[in-house]
LOKOL-140959 format. One record per residue: residue number from 1; residue in three letters; x, y, z of N, C-alpha, C in turn. Coordinates in steps of 0.02 Angstrom, whole numbers, padded with zeros to 5 digits. Example, Ala and Ser with C-alpha at 12.3 -4.5 7.8 and 13.67 -1.06 7.14 Angstrom:
! residues 2
{node 1 ALA {00660 -00284 00390} {00615 -00225 00390} {00660 -00165 00390}}
{node 2 SER {00642 -00112 00354} {00684 -00053 00357} {00645 00002 00394}}
//
This chain:
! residues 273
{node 1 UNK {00028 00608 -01607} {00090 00569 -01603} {00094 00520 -01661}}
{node 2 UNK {00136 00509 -01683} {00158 00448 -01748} {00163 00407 -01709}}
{node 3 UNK {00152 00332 -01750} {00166 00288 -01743} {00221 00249 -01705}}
{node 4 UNK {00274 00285 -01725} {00329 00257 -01706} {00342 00273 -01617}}
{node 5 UNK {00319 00345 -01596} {00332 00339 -01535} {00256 00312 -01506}}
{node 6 UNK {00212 00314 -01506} {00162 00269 -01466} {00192 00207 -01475}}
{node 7 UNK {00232 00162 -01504} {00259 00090 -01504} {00300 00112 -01456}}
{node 8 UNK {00345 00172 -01408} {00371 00175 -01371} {00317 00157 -01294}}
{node 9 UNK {00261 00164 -01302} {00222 00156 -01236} {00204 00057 -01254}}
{node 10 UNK {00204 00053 -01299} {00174 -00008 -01344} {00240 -00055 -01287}}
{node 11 UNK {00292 -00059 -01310} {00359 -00082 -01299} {00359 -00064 -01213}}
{node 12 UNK {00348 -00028 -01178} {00352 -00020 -01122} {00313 -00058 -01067}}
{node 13 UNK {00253 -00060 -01075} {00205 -00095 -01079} {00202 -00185 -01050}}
{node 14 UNK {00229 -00202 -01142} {00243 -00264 -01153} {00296 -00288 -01111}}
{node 15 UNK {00354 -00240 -01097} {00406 -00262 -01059} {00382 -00268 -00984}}
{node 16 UNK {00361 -00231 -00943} {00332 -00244 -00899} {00277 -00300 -00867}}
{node 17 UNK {00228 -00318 -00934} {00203 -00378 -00936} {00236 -00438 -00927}}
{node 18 UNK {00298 -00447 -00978} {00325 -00477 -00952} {00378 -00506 -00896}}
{node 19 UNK {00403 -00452 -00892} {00439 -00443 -00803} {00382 -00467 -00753}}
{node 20 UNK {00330 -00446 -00750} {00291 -00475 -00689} {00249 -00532 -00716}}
{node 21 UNK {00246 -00531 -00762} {00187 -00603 -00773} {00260 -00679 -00772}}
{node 22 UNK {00303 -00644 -00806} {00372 -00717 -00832} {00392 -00713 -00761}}
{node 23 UNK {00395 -00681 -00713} {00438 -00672 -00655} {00376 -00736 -00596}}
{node 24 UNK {00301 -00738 -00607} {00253 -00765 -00567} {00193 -00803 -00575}}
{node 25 UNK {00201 -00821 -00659} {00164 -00862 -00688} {00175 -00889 -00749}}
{node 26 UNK {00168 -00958 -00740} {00169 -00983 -00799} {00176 -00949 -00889}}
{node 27 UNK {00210 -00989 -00924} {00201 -00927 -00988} {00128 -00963 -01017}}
{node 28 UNK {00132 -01045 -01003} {00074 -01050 -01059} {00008 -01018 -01022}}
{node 29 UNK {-00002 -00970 -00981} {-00055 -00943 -00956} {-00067 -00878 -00954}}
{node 30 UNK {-00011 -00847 -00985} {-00018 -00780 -01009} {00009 -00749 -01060}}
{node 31 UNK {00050 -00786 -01095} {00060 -00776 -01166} {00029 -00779 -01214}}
{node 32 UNK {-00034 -00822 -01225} {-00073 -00822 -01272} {-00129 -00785 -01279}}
{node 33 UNK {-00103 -00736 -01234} {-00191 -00681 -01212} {-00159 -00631 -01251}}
{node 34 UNK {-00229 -00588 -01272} {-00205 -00527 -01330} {-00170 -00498 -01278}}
{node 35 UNK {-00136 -00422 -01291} {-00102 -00377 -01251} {-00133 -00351 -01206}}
{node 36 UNK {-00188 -00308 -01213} {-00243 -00294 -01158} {-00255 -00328 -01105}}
{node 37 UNK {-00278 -00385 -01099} {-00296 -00436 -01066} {-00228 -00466 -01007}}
{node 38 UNK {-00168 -00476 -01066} {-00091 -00485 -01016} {-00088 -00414 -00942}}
{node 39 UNK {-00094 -00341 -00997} {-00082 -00293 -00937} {-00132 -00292 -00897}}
{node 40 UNK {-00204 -00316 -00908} {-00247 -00309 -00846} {-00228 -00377 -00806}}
{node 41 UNK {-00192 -00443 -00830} {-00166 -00512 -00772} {-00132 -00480 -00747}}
{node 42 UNK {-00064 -00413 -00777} {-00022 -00388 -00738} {-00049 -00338 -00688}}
{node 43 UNK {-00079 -00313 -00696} {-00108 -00250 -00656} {-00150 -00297 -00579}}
{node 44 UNK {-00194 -00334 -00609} {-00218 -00386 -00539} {-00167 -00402 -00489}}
{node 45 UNK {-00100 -00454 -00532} {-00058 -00473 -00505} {-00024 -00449 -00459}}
{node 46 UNK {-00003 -00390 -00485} {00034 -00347 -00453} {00011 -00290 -00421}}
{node 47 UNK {-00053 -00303 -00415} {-00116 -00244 -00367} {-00122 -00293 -00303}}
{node 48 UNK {-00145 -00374 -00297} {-00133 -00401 -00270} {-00072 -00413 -00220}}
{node 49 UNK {-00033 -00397 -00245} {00039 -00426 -00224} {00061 -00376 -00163}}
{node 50 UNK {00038 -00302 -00208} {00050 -00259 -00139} {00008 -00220 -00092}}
{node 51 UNK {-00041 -00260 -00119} {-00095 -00257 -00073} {-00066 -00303 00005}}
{node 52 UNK {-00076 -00366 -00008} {-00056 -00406 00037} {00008 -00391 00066}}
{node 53 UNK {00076 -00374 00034} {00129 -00372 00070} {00133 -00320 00114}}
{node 54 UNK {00098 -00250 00065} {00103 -00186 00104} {00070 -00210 00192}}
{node 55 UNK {-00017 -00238 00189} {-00052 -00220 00236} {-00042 -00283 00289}}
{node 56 UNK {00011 -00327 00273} {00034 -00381 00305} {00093 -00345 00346}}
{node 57 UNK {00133 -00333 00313} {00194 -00301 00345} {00167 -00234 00395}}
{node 58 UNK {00156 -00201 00360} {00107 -00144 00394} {00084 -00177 00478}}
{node 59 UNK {00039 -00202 00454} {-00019 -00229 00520} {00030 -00286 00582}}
{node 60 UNK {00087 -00317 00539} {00108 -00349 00591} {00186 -00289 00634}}
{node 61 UNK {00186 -00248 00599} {00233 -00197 00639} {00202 -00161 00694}}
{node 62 UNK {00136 -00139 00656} {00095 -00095 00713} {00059 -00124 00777}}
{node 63 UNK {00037 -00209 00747} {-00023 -00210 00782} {00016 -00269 00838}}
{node 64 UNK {00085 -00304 00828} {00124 -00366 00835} {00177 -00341 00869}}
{node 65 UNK {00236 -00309 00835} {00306 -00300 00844} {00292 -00239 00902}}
{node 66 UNK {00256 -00185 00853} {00242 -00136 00916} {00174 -00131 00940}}
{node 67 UNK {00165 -00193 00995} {00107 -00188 01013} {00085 -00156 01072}}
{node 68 UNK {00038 -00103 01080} {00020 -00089 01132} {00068 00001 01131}}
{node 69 UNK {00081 -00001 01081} {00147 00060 01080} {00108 00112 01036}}
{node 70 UNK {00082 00110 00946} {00055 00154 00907} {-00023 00153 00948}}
{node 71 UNK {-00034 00090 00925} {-00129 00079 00935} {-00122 00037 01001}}
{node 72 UNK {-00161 00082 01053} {-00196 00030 01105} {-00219 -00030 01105}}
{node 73 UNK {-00197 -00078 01146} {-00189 -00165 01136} {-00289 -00171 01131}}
{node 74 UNK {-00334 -00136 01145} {-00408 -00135 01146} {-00417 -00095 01093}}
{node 75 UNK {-00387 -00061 01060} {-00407 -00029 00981} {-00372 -00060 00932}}
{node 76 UNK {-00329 -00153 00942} {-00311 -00167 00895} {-00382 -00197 00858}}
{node 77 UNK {-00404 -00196 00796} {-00445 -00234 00761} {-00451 -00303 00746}}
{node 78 UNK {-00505 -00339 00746} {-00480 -00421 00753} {-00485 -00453 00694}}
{node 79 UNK {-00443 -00509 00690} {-00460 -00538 00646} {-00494 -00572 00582}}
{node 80 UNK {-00569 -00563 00628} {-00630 -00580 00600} {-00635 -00494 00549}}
{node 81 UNK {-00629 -00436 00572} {-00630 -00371 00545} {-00578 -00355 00495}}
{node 82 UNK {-00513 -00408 00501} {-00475 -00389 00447} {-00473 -00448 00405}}
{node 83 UNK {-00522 -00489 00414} {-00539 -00568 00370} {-00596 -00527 00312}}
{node 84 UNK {-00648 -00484 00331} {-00698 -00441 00305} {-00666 -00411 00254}}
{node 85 UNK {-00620 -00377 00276} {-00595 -00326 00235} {-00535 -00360 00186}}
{node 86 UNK {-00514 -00410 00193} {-00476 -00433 00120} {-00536 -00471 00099}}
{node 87 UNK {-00590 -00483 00111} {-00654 -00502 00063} {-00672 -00470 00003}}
{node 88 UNK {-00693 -00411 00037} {-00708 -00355 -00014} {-00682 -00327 -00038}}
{node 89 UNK {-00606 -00316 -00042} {-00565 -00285 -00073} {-00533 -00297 -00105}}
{node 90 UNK {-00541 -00401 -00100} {-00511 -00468 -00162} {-00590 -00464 -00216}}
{node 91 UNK {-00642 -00443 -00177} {-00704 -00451 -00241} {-00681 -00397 -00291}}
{node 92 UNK {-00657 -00319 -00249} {-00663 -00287 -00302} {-00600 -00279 -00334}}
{node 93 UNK {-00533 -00299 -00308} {-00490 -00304 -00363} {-00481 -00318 -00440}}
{node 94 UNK {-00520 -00371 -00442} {-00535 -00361 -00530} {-00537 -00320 -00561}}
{node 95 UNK {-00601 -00283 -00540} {-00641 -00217 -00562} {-00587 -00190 -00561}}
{node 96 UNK {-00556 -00154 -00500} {-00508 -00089 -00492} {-00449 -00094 -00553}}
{node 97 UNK {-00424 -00149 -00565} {-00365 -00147 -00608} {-00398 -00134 -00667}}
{node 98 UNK {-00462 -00131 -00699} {-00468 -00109 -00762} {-00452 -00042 -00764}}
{node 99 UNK {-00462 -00008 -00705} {-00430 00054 -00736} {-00366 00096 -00770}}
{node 100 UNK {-00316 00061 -00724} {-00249 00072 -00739} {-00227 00041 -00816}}
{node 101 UNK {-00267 -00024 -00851} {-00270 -00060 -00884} {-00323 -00004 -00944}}
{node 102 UNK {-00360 00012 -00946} {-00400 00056 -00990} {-00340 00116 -01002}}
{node 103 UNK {-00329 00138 -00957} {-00291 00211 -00956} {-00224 00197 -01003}}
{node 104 UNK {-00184 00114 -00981} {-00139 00111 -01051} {-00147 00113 -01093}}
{node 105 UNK {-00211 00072 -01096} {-00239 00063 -01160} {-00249 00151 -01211}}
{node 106 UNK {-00258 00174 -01175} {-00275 00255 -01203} {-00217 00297 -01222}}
{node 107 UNK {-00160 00260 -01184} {-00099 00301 -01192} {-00072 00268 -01247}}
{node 108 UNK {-00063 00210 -01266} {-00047 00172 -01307} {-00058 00208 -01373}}
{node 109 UNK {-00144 00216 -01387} {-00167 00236 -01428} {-00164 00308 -01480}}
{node 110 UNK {-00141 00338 -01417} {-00108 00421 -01425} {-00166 00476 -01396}}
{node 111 UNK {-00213 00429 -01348} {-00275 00505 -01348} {-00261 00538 -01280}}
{node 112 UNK {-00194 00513 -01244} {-00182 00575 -01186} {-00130 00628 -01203}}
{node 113 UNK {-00090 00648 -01156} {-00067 00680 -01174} {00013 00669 -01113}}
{node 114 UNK {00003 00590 -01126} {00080 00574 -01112} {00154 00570 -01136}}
{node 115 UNK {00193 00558 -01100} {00241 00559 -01133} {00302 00525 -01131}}
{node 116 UNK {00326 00484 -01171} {00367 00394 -01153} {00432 00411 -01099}}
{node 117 UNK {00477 00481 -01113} {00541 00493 -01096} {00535 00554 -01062}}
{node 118 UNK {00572 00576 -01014} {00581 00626 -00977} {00611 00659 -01019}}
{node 119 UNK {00681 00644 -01053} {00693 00686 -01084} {00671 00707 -01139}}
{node 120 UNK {00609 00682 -01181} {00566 00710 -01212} {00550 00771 -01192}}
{node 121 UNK {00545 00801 -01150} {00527 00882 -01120} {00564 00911 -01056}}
{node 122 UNK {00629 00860 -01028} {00670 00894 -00981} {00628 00883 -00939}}
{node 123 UNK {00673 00889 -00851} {00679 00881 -00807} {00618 00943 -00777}}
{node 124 UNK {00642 01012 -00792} {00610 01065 -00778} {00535 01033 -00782}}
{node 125 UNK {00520 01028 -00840} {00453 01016 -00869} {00430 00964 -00839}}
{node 126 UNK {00451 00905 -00825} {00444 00861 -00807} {00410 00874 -00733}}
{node 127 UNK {00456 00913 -00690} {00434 00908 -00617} {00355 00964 -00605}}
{node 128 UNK {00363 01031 -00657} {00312 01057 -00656} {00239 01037 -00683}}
{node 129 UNK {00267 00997 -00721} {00184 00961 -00764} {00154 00909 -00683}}
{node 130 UNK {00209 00875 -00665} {00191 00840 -00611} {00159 00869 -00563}}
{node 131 UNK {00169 00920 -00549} {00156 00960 -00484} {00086 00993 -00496}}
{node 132 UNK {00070 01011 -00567} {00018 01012 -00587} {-00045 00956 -00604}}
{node 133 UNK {-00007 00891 -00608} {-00045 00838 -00598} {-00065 00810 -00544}}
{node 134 UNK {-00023 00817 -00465} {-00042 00798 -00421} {-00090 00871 -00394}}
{node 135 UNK {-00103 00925 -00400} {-00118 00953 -00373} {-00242 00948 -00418}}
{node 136 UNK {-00230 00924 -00481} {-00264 00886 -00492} {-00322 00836 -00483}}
{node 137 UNK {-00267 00802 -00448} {-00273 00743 -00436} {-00318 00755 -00348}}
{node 138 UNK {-00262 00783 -00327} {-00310 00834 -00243} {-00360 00850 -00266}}
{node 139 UNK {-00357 00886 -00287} {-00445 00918 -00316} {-00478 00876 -00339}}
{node 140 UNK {-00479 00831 -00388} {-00527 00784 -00415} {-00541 00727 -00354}}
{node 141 UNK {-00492 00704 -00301} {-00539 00657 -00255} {-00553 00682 -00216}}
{node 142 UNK {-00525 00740 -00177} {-00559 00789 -00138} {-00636 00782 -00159}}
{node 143 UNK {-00664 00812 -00212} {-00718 00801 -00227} {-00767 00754 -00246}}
{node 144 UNK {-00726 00708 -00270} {-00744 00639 -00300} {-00782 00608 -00230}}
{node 145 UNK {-00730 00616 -00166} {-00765 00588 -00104} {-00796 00614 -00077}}
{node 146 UNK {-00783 00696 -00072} {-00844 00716 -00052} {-00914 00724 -00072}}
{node 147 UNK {-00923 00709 -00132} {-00967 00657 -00175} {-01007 00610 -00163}}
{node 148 UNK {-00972 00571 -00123} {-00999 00525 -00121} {-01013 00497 -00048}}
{node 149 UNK {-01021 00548 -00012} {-01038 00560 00066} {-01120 00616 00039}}
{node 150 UNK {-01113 00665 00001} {-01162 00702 -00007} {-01201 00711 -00045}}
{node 151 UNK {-01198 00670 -00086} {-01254 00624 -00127} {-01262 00565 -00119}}
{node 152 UNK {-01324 00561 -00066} {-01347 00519 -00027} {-01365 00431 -00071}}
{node 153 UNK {-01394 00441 -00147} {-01392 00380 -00162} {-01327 00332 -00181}}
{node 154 UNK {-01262 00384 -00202} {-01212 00360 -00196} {-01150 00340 -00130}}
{node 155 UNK {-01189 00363 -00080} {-01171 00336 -00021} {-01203 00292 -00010}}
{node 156 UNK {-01249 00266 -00011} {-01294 00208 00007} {-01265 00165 -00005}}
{node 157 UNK {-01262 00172 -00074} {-01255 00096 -00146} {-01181 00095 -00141}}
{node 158 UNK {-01126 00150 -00125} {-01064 00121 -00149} {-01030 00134 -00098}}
{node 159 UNK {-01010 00212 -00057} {-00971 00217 00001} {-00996 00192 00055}}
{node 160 UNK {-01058 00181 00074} {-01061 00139 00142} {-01026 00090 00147}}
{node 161 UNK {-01026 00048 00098} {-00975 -00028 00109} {-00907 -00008 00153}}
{node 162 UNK {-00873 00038 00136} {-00800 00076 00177} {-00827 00096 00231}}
{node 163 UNK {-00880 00139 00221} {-00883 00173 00281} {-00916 00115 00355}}
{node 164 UNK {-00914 00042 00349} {-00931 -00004 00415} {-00874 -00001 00448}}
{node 165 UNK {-00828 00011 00446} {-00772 00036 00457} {-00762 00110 00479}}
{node 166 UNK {-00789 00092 00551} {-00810 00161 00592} {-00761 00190 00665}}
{node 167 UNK {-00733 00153 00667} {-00705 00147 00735} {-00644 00138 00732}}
{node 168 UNK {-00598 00147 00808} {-00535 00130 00781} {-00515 00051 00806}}
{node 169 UNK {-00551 00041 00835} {-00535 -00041 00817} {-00574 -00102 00784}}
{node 170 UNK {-00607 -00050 00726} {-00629 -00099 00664} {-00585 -00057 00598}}
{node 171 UNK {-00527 -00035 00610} {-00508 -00017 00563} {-00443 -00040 00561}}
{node 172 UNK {-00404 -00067 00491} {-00329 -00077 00489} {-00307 -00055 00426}}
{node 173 UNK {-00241 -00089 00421} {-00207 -00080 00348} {-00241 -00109 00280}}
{node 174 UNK {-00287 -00133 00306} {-00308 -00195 00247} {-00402 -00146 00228}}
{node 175 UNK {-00403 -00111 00264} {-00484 -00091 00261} {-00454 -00046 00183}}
{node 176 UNK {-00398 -00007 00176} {-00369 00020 00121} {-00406 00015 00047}}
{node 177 UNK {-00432 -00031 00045} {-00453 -00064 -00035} {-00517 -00084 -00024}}
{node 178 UNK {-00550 -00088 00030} {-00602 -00117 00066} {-00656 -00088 00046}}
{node 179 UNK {-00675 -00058 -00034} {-00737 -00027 -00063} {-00777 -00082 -00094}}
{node 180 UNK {-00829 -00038 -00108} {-00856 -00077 -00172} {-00823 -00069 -00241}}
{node 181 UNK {-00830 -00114 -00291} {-00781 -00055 -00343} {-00790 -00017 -00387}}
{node 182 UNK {-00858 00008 -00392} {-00880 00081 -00417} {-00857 00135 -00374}}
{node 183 UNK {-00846 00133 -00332} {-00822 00169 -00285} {-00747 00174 -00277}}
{node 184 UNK {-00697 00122 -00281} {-00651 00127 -00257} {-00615 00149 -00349}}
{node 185 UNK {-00652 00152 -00406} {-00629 00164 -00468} {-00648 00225 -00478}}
{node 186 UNK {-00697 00264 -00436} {-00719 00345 -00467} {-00668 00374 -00430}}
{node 187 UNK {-00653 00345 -00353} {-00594 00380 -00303} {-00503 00376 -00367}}
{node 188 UNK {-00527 00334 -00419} {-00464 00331 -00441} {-00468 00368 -00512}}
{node 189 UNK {-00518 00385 -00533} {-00520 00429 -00595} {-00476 00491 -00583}}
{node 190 UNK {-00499 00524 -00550} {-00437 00589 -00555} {-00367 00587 -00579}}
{node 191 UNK {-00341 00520 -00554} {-00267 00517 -00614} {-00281 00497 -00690}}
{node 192 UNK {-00354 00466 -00707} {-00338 00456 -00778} {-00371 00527 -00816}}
{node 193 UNK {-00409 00565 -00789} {-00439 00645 -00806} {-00372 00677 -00810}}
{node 194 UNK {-00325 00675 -00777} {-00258 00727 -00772} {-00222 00696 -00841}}
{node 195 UNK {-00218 00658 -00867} {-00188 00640 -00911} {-00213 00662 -00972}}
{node 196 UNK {-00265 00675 -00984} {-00301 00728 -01057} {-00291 00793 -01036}}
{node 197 UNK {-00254 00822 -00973} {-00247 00888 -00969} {-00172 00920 -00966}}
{node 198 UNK {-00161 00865 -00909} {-00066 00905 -00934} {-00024 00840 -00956}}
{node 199 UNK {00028 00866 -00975} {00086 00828 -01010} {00105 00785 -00945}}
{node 200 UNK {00100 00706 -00937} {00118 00655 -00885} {00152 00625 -00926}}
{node 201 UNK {00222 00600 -00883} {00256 00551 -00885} {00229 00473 -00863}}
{node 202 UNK {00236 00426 -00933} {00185 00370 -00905} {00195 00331 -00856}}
{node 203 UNK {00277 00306 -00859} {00290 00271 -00811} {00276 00303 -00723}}
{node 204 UNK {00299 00366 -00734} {00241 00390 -00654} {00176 00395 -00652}}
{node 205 UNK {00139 00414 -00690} {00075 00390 -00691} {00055 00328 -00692}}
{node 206 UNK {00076 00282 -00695} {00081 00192 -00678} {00094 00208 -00617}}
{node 207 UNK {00149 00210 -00587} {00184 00207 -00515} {00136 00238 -00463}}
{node 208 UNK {00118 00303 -00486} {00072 00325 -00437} {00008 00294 -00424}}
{node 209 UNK {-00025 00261 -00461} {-00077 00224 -00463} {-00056 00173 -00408}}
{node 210 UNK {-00010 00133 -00414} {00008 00090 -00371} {00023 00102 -00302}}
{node 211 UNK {00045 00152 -00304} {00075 00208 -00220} {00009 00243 -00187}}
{node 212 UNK {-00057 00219 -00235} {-00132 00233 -00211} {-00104 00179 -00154}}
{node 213 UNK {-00110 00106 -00174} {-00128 00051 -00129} {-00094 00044 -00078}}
{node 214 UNK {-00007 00084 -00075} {00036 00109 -00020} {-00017 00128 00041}}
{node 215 UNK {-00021 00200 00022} {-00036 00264 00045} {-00123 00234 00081}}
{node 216 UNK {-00166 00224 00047} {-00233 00194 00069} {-00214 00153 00155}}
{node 217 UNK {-00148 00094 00138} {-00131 00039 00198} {-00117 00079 00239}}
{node 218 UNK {-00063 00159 00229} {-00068 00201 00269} {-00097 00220 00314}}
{node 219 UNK {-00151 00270 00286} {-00194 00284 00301} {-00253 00264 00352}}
{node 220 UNK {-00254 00197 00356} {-00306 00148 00407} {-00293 00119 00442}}
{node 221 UNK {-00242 00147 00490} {-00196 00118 00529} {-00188 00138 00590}}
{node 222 UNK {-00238 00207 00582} {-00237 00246 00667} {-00191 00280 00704}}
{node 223 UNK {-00123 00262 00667} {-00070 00306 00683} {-00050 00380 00644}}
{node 224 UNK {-00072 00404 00683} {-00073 00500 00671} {00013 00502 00675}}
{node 225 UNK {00054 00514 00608} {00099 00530 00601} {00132 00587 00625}}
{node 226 UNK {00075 00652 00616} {00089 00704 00645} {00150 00753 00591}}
{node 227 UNK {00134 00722 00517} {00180 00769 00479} {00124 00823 00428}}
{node 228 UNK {00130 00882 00451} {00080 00933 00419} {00113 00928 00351}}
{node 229 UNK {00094 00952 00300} {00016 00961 00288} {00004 00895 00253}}
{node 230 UNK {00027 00844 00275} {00020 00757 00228} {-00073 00728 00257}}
{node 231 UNK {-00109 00722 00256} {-00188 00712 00273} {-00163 00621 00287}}
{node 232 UNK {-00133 00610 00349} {-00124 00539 00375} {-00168 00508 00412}}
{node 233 UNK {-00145 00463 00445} {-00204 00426 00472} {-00260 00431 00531}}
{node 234 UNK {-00214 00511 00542} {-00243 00538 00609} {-00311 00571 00592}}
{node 235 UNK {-00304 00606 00526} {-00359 00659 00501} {-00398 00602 00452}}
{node 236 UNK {-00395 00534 00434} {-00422 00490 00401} {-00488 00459 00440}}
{node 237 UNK {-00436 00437 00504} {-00467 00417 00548} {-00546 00446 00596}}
{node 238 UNK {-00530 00527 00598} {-00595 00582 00607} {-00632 00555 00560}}
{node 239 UNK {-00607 00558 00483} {-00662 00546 00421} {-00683 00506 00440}}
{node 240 UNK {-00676 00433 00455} {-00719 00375 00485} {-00775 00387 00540}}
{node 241 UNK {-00726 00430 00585} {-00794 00437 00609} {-00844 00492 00639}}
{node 242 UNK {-00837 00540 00608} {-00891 00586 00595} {-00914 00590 00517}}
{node 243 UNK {-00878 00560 00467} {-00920 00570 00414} {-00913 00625 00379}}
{node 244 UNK {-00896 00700 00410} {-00910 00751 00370} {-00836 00802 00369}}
{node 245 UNK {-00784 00765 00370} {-00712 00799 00369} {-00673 00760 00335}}
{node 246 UNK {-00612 00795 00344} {-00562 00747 00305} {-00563 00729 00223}}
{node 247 UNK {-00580 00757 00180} {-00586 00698 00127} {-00530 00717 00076}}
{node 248 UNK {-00489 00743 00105} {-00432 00734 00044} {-00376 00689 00038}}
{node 249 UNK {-00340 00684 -00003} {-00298 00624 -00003} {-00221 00637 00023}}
{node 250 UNK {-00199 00660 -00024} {-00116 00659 00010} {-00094 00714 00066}}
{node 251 UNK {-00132 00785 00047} {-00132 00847 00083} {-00201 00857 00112}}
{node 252 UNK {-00195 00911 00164} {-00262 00945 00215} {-00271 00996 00177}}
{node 253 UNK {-00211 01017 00108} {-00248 01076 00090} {-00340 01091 00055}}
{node 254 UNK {-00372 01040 00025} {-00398 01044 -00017} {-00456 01061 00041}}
{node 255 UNK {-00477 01001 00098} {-00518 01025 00158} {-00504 01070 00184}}
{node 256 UNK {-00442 01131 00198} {-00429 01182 00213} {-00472 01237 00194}}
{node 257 UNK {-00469 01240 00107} {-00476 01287 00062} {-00573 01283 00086}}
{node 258 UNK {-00586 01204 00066} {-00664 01225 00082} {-00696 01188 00104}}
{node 259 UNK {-00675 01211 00188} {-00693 01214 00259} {-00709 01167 00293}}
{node 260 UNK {-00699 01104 00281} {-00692 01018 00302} {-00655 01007 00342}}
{node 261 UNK {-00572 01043 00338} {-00539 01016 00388} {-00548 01005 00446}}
{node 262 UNK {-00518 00938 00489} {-00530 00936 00574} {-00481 00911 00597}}
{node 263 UNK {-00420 00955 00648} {-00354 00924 00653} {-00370 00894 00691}}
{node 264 UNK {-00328 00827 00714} {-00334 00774 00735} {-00330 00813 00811}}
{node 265 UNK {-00266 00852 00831} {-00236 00867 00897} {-00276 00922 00909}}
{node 266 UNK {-00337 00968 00861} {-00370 00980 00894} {-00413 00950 00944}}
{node 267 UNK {-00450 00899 00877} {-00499 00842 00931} {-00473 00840 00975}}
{node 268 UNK {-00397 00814 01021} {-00399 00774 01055} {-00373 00830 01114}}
{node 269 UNK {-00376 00912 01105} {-00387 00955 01152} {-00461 00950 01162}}
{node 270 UNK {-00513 00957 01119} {-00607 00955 01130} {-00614 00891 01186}}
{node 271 UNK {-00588 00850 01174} {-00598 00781 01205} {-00584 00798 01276}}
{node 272 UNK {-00510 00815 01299} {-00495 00840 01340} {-00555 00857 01404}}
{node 273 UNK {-00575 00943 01370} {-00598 00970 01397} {-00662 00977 01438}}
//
């Protein structure tokens, strides 16, 4: 790529920096930082931001407004359990935003293989490169986590911290981010690997990164949606606690293909019986 369009990711970037940094902090406290440094205040900021709003709003719908209705008033999680879990998941926020923050940095530079405008390659192209990126992206944490359940020193040292979070009433919206952050940054490599392989649009590759910290609040919430083939909180929730199912992210296909899956409404015919 020339010059001139990498100043298109350059310019994109910057504008966004400033939309969220001018919109929630001071200028003399983030204007005088090189560029790098501004998008990783922005990336915290705004990793933060919906961290808290998502698993606030979240937790007081499920566990408050409808109480006693999704999650049993004895499987809500307490306080002290969701005081834990914005602990560890404010330690490793730092960490986690370097990634999204490295990965501009790379796009900036010209060594992926992004691309500033949709209509740079049309709509067509656009939706198929995507579809090829999320499908990717399945495969790379599919494995990434199952990884790190079956190589035992990397469960020790990094996924156990998530995995105290065993039950369904030590689990909520907020356990979401609740890694260590070697852990919660290898679970997020698969979107910056897809980007040296197919043609991504950057601004969705930003967005989706962020719709991680959605989807995670999702996810730990105990409420089995019950929409096939989306891997929600029903089939999340098994992963907690047996350990050896579940580990894909948006879809059941990837545990389908090799042989992990455990439907939730099966369990709860076994239970039954």
């Amino acid at each position: 790529m020339d010059e001139k369009y990498l100043q298109l990711f350059v310019d994109e970037t910057s504008l966004t920096n400033q939309l969220v940094l001018g919109a929630l902090l001071p200028e003399k406290i983030w204007t005088p930082l090189p560029h790098f440094f501004q998008t990783w205040l922005r990336n915290y900021t705004a990793g933060t931001l919906v961290y808290f709003i998502t698993s606030f709003l979240w937790s007081f719908y499920v566990y408050f407004y409808k109480y006693n209705v999704y999650v049993p008033k004895d499987a809500i999680p307490s306080r002290k359990a969701m005081g834990l879990q914005i602990y560890v998941a404010m330690k490793a926020m730092p960490w986690y935003c370097l990634l999204p923050t490295i990965s501009e940095y790379m796009v900036e530079n010209g060594w992926t293989r992004c691309f500033s405008r949709i209509s740079d390659v049309g709509w067509f192209s656009y939706v198929l490169n995507l579809g090829f990126y999320l499908i990717l992206v399945e495969f790379g944490i599919y494995w990434m986590h199952r990884e790190l359940h079956d190589i035992k020193p990397l469960y020790k040292y990094l996924h156990a911290t998530h995995h105290i979070y065993n039950k369904q009433n030590t689990l909520s919206p907020f356990a979401g981010l609740a890694f260590h952050p070697i852990d919660g940054i290898l679970q997020a490599v698969p979107h910056v690997i897809a980007l040296f392989l197919v043609p991504t649009h950057f601004t969705t590759h930003i967005g989706l990164l962020f719709i991680e910290a959605i989807w995670t609040a999702n996810i730990h919430d105990c409420v089995d949606g019950k929409i096939w083939p989306v891997m929600g909180a029903g089939y999340h929730t098994i992963h907690h606690t047996t350990y050896r199912h579940n580990y894909g992210h948006y879809t059941v296909w990837m545990d389908w293909m090799f042989g992990t899956l455990r439907d939730p409404l099966e369990d709860e015919e076994t239970k039954k019986m």
